[in-house]
C-alpha positions as CSV (number, residue, x, y, z in Angstrom):
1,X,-36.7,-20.2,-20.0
2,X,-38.1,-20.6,-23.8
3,X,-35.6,-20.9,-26.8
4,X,-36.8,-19.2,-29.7
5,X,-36.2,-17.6,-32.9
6,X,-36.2,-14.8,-35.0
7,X,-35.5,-13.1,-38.5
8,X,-32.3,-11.5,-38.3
9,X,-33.5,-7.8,-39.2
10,X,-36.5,-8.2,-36.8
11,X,-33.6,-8.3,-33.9
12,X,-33.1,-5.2,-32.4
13,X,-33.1,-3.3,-28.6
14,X,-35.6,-4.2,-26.8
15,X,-34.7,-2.1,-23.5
16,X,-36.2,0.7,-25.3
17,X,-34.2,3.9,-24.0
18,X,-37.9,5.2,-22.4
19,X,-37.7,2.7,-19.8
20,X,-34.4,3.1,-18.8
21,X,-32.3,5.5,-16.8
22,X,-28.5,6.9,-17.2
23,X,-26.4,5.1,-14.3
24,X,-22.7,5.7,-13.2
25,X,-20.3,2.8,-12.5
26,X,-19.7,-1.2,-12.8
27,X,-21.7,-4.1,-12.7
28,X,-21.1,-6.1,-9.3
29,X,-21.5,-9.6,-11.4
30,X,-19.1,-8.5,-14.0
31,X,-16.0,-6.3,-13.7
32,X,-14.6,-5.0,-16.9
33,X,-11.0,-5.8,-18.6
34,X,-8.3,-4.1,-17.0
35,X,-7.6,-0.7,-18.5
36,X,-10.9,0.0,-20.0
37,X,-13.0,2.9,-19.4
38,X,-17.0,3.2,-19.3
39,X,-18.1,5.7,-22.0
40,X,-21.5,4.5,-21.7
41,X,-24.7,3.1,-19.5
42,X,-28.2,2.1,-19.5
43,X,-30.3,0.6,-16.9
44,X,-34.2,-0.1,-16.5
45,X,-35.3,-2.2,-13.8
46,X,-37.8,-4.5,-15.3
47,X,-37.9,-4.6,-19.4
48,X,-37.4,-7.7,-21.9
49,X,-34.2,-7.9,-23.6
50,X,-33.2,-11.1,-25.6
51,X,-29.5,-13.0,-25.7
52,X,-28.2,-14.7,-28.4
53,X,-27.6,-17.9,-27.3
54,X,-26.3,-20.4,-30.7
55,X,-25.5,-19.2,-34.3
56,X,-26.7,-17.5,-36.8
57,X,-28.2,-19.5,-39.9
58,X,-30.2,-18.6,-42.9
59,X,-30.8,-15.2,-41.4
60,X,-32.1,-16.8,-38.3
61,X,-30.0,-16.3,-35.1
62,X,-31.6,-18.6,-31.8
63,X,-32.1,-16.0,-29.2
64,X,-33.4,-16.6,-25.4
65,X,-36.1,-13.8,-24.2
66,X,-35.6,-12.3,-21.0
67,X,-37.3,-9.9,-18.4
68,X,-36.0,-8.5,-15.6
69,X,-33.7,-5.6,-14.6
70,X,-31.5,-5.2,-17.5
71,X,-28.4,-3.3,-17.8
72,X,-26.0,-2.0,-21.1
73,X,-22.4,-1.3,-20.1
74,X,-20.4,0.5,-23.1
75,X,-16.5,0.1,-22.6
76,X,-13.1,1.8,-24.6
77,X,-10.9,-0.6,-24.2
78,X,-7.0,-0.9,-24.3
79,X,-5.8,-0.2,-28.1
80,X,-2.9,-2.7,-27.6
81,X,-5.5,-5.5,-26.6
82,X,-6.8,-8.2,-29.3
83,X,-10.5,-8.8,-29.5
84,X,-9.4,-12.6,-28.8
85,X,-7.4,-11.7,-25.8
86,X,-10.6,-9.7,-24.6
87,X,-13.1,-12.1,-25.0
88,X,-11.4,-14.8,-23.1
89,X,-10.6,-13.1,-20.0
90,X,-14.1,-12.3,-20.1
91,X,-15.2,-16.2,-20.6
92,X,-12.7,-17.1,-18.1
93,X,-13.8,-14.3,-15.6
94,X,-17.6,-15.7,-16.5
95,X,-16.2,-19.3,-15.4
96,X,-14.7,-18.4,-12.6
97,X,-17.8,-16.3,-11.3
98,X,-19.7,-19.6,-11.6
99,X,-21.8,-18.8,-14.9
100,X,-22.3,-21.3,-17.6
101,X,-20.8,-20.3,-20.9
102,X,-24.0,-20.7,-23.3
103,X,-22.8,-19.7,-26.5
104,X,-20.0,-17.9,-28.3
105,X,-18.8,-17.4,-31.6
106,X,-15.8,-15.7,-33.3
107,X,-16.0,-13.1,-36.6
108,X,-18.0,-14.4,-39.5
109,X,-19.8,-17.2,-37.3
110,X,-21.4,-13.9,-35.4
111,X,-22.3,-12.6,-38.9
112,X,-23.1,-9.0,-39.3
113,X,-23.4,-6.0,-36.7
114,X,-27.2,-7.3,-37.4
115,X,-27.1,-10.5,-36.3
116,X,-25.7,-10.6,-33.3
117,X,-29.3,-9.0,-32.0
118,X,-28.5,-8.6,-28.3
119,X,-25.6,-6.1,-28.7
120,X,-27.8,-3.8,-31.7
121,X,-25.8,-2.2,-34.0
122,X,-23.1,-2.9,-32.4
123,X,-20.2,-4.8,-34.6
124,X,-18.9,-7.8,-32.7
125,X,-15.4,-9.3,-33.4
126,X,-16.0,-11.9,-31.1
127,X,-19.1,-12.3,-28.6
128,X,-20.1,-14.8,-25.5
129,X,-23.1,-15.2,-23.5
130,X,-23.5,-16.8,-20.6
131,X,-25.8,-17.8,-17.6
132,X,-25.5,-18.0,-13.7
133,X,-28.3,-20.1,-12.2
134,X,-29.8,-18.7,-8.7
135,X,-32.4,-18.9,-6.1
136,X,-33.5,-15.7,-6.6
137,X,-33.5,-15.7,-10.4
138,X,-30.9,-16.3,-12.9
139,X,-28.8,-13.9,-14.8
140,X,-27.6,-14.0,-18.1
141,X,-24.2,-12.4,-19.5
142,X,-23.6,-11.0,-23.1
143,X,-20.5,-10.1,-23.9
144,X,-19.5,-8.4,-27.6
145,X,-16.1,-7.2,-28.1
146,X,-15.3,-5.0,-31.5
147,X,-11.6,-4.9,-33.1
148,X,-12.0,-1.1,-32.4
149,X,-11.1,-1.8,-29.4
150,X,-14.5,-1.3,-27.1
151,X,-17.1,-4.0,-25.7
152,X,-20.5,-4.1,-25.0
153,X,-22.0,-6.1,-22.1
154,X,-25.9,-6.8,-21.5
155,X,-26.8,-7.9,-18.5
156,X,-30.3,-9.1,-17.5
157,X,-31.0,-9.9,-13.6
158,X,-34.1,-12.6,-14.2
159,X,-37.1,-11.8,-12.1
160,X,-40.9,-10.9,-12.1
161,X,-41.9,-7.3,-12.5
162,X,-42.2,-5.4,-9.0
163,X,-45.9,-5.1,-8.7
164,X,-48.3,-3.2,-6.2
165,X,-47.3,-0.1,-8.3
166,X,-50.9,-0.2,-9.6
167,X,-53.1,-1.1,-6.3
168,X,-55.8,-3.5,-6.8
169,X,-59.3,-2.4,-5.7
170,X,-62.5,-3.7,-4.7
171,X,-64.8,-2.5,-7.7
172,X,-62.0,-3.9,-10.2
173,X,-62.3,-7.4,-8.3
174,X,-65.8,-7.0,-8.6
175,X,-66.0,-5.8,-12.6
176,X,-63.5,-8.9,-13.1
177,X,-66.0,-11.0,-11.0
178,X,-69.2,-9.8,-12.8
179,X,-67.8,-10.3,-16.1
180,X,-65.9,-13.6,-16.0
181,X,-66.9,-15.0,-13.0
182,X,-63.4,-15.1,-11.5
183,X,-60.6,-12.9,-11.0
184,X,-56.8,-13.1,-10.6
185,X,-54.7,-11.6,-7.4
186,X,-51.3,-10.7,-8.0
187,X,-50.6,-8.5,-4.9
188,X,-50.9,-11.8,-2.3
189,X,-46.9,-12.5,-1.8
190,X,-45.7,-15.8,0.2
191,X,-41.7,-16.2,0.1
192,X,-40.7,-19.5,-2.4
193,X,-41.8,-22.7,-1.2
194,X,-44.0,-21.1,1.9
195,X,-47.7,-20.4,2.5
196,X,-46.7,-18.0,5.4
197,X,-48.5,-14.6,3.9
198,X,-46.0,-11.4,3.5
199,X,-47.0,-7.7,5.1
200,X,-47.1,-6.6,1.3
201,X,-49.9,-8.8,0.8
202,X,-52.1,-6.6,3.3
203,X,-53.6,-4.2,0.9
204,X,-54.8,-6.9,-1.4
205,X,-56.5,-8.7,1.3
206,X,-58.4,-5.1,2.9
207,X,-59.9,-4.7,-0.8
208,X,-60.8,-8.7,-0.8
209,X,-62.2,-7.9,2.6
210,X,-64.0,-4.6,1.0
211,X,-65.6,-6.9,-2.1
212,X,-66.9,-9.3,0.1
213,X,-68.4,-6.0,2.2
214,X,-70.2,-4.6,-0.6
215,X,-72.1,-7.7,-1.1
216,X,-73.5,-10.1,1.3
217,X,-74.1,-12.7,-0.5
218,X,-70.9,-13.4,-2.5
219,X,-69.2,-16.5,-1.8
220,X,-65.9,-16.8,-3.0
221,X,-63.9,-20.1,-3.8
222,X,-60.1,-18.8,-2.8
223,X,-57.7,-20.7,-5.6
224,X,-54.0,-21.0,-5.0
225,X,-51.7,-21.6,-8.6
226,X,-48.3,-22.3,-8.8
227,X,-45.8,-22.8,-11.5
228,X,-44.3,-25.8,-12.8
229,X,-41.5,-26.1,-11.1
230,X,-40.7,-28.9,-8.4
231,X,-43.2,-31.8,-8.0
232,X,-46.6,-31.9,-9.0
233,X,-47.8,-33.6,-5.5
234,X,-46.0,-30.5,-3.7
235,X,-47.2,-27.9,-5.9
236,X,-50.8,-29.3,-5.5
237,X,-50.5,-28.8,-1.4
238,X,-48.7,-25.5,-1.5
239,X,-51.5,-23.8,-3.3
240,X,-53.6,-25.5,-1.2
241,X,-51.9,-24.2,1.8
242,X,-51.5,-21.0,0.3
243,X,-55.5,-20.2,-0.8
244,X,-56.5,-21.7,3.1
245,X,-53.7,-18.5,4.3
246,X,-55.7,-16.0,2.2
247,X,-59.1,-17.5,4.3
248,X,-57.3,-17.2,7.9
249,X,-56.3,-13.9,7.3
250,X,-59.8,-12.3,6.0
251,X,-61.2,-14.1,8.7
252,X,-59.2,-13.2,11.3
253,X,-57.9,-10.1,10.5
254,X,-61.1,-8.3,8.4
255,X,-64.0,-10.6,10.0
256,X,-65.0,-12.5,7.0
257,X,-67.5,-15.2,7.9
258,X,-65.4,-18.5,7.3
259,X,-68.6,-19.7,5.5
260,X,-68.4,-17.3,2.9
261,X,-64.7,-18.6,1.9
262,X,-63.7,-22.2,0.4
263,X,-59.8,-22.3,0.1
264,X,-58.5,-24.9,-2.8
265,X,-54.9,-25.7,-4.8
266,X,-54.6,-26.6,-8.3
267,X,-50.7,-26.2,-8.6
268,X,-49.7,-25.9,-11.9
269,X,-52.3,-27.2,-13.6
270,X,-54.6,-24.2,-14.9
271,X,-51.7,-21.6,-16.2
272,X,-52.1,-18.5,-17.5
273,X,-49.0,-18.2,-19.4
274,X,-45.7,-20.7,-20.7
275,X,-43.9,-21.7,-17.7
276,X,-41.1,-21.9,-20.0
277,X,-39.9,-18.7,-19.0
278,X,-39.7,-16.7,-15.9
279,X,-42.0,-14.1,-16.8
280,X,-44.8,-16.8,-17.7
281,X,-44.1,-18.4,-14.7
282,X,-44.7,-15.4,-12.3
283,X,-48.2,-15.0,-13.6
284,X,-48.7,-18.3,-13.1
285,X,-48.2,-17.8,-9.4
286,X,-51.2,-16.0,-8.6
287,X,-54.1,-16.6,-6.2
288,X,-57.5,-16.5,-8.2
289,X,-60.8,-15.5,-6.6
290,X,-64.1,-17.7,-8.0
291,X,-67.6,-16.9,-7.4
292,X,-69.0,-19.6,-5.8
């Protein structure tokens, strides 16, 4: 994830209202304080949001970007419940659930409705954010409770955006080829770790199969990427493995002459984007065809 900053002003909603859909009921990673009631919900299954993660100074508040599915909970709370008390049964709840508490701040450390850019305009008492590390991607918490009574949770479910929406086809590979001599493939899917191809990775590999068709004599080197993260040694033979299980399956399922494929790993050493987030880091995963 990257750390980064922002003028105060320039903080507002991300998760632009477009993007997302009305939805009916709790979050399963977060249940609300006992007695309140949602008045209000927004989710959108992959768009950036960003958390205020440490305080507010000079205008500036540090803020960690996101993208993934995000989700806006809008809560009435109990009128005869303090924003303190609130807040740390949340914190506690957080805790307990196995999240990291990242950041919170109380009243005038939060500053204005304005500065506390994950919630909007939304005027926190007291606010906490916090993270849960997982396999599958992380997910990050934001809490803001108002003296009104009501809260506002974000929550943002880490992960790359679903792709294969938009199919790939063979005169794109080969307009991306033409002009730049090489072209990336981001419908190829292994699971982490693996070099074992997924089904969803069939209709990528027919219109590889159908570039290769229209012209005889393109040779293609077949280029596996990771990101950063594990050992460089490891990453280096999982791409590896990974561009020589793009060549097997052209050849053996589409009848690609062998000799028209070379299959090589670079790891994490020519990225496309920061790995310091994980959006950078899924389009760093990528396999990447070269004309030879």
């Amino acid at each position: 994830m990257r750390l980064g900053s922002m003028p105060v002003l320039a903080l507002v909603l991300l998760a632009s209202s477009a993007a997302s859909v009305r939805a009916q009921g709790d979050h399963p990673l977060l249940k609300p304080f006992t007695g309140s009631a949602l008045i209000g919900q927004e989710v959108a299954q992959f768009n950036e949001q960003q958390i205020v993660i440490g305080p507010v100074q000079g205008g500036v508040a540090k803020v960690e970007r996101l993208e993934g599915k995000v989700t806006r909970l809008d809560y009435q709370d109990p009128g005869d419940r303090s924003s303190l008390e609130r807040v740390r049964n949340y914190e506690q709840a957080l805790a307990a659930g196995g999240f990291e508490i990242v950041y919170h701040c109380s009243r005038d450390e939060c500053g204005p409705e304005t500065q506390v850019a994950t919630i909007g305009y939304f005027p926190p008492d007291r606010y906490v954010a916090a993270r849960l590390r997982r396999p599958e991607g992380d997910a990050w918490v934001a809490v803001a409770v108002a003296a009104g009574p009501s809260s506002r949770i974000w929550i943002v479910e880490v992960k790359p955006m679903e792709t294969g929406l938009v199919s790939v086809s063979a005169g794109a590979l080969d307009d991306n080829l033409s002009a730049t001599g090489h072209v990336a493939v981001y419908g190829i899917y292994f699971d982490t770790g693996k070099s074992d191809l997924k089904s969803e990775s069939d209709a990528a590999l027919k219109e590889i199969a159908a570039l290769l068709a229209r012209d005889a004599a393109l040779a293609l080197h077949v280029v596996g990427h990771t990101d950063n993260v594990g050992a460089l040694e490891g990453n280096l033979d999982l791409s590896t493995r990974r561009a020589a299980a793009v060549v097997t399956a052209l050849s053996s399922r589409h009848g690609v002459a062998v000799a028209r494929l070379r299959a090589s790993g670079v790891g994490p050493l020519a990225p496309v984007a920061s790995n310091a987030t994980e959006a950078g880091r899924a389009r760093n995963r990528r396999v990447e065809l070269v004309a030879q």
